[in-house]
N, C-alpha and C positions, 0 to 999 in steps of 0.2 A: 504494500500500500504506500502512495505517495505521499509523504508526510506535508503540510502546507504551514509555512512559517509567516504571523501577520507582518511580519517585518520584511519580508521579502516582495518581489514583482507580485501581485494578484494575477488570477486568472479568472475567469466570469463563473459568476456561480461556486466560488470556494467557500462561501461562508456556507450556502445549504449544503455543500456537499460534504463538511464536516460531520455532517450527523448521520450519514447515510450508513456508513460500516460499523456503527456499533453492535448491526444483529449478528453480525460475524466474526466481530475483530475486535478481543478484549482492550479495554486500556491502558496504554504502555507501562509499566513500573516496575524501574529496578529494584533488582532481588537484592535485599540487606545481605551482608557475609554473618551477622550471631543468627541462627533459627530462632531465638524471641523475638527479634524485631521483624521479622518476615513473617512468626505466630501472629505478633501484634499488627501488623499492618495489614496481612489478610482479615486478620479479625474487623477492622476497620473498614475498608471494603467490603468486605460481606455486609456489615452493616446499613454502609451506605447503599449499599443494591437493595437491601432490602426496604430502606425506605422508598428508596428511589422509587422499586415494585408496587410499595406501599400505595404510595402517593402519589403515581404518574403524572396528575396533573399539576400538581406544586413542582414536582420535577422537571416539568417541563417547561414550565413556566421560567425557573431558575434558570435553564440551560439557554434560554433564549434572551433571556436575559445577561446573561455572558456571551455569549455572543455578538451580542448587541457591544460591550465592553469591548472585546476583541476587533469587531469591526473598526470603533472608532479607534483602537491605538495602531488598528494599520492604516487608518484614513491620516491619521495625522505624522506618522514614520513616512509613508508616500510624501507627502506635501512636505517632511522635512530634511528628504532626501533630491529634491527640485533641482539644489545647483550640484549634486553629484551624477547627472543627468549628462551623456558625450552629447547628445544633440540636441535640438530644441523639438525635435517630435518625441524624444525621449523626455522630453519637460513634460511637455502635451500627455502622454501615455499615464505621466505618474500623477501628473497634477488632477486628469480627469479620474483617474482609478482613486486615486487619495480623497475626490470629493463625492463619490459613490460609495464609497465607503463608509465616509462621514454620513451620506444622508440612509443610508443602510442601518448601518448600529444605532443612529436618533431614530428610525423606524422600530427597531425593536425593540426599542429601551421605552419609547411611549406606547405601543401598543403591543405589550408581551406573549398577549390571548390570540390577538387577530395572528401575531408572525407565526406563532408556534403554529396557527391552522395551516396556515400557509406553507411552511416548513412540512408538514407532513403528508401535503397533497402534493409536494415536490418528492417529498422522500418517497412515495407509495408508484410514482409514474416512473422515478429512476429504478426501483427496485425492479418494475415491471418489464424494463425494459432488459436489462441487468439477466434476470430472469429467464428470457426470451434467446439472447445473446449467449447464454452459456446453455441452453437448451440446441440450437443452432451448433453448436461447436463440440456439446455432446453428439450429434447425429453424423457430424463429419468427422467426429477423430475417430481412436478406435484406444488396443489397452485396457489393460484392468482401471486408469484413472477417469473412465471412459461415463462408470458408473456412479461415481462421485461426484463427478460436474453435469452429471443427468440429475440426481439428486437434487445437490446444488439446488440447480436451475428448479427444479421444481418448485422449495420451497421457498426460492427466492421471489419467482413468480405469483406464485399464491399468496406470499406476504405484501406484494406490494398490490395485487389486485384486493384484498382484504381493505389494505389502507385503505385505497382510492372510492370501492363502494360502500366502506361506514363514513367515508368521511359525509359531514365535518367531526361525527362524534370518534372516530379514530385521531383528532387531535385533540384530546385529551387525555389519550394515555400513549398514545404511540412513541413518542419521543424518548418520553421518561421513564418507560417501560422498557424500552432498547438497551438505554443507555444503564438500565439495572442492571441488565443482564451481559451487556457488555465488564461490569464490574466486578462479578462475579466470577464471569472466566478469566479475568482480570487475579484477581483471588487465587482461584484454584491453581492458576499458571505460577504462581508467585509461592506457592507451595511446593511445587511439581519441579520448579527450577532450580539451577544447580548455581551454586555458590559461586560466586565472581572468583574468576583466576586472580592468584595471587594474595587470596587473604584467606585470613585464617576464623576459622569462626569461633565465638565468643562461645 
């Protein structure tokens, strides 16, 4: 997965497409070298999934709410990166992306409810497509990995067509229900991992 840094060039539609791979792809966190502090930290995680589960819609709410944060500190790194720009289209590029961003994250941050619906009738037509695309590329490869991205594709498909016909009521929990569950394997993985080279565990 491509990681997207706010501090760096934007690309269109990187802020929705942050939330799109939590149903698959836990959140990154390095593995402590003592097993208490990886006990505790998973412990910690675990819990925040679990409210996160809990409470999808506060969860969601929150997330688009940072978001909203994230946007405007890359809208204002764009706009303060202007005269490190080689050409004047390279002005143009940052200064316009820098004030899309700004009017982006002021969008989220005033209306948290409406972005987050928004956000997940985006998230439910990428999944769908997503879905389709590894459906597609399961029928043309071949291999034992053949059946995994048949898989895949299924559930990815049926979750994103899920979104797209409860919505709007699928943006109340979709996001922050993802994003539980991304935490969790988040967790598990943080268990399951092995102690950073070169250190000695406590």
């Amino acid at each position: 997965m491509d990681c997207y840094s706010p501090l760096g060039d934007p690309t269109p539609g990187a802020i929705a497409r942050a939330t799109v791979r939590v149903h698959s792809i836990p959140v990154p966190v390095s593995a402590p070298a003592s097993p208490t502090l990886r006990w505790i930290t998973a412990a910690l995680l675990l819990l925040a999934a679990l409210l996160a589960i809990a409470l999808p819609f506060v969860s969601s709410t929150l997330l688009t709410i940072a978001l909203g944060g994230v946007a405007i500190a890359a809208g204002v790194s764009q706009l303060l990166r202007l005269t490190g720009a080689a050409d004047n289209r390279g002005k143009i590029f940052r200064g316009l992306s820098g004030l899309l961003y700004l009017l982006g994250g002021v969008s989220l941050l005033a209306f948290p409810i409406q972005s987050a619906l928004s956000l997940t009738l985006f998230l439910g037509f990428l999944l769908a497509i997503e879905g389709v695309m590894e459906l597609a590329a399961a029928a043309a490869g071949g291999g034992p990995a053949r059946w995994l991205v048949l898989a895949d594709g299924i559930v990815t498909a049926v979750l994103g067509g899920l979104l797209i016909t409860e919505w709007p009521l699928s943006g109340t929990w979709a996001i922050g229900t993802m994003f539980g569950i991304g935490l969790a394997f988040s967790a598990l993985n943080l268990l399951t991992a092995p102690a950073p080279v070169g250190t000695t565990p406590a």
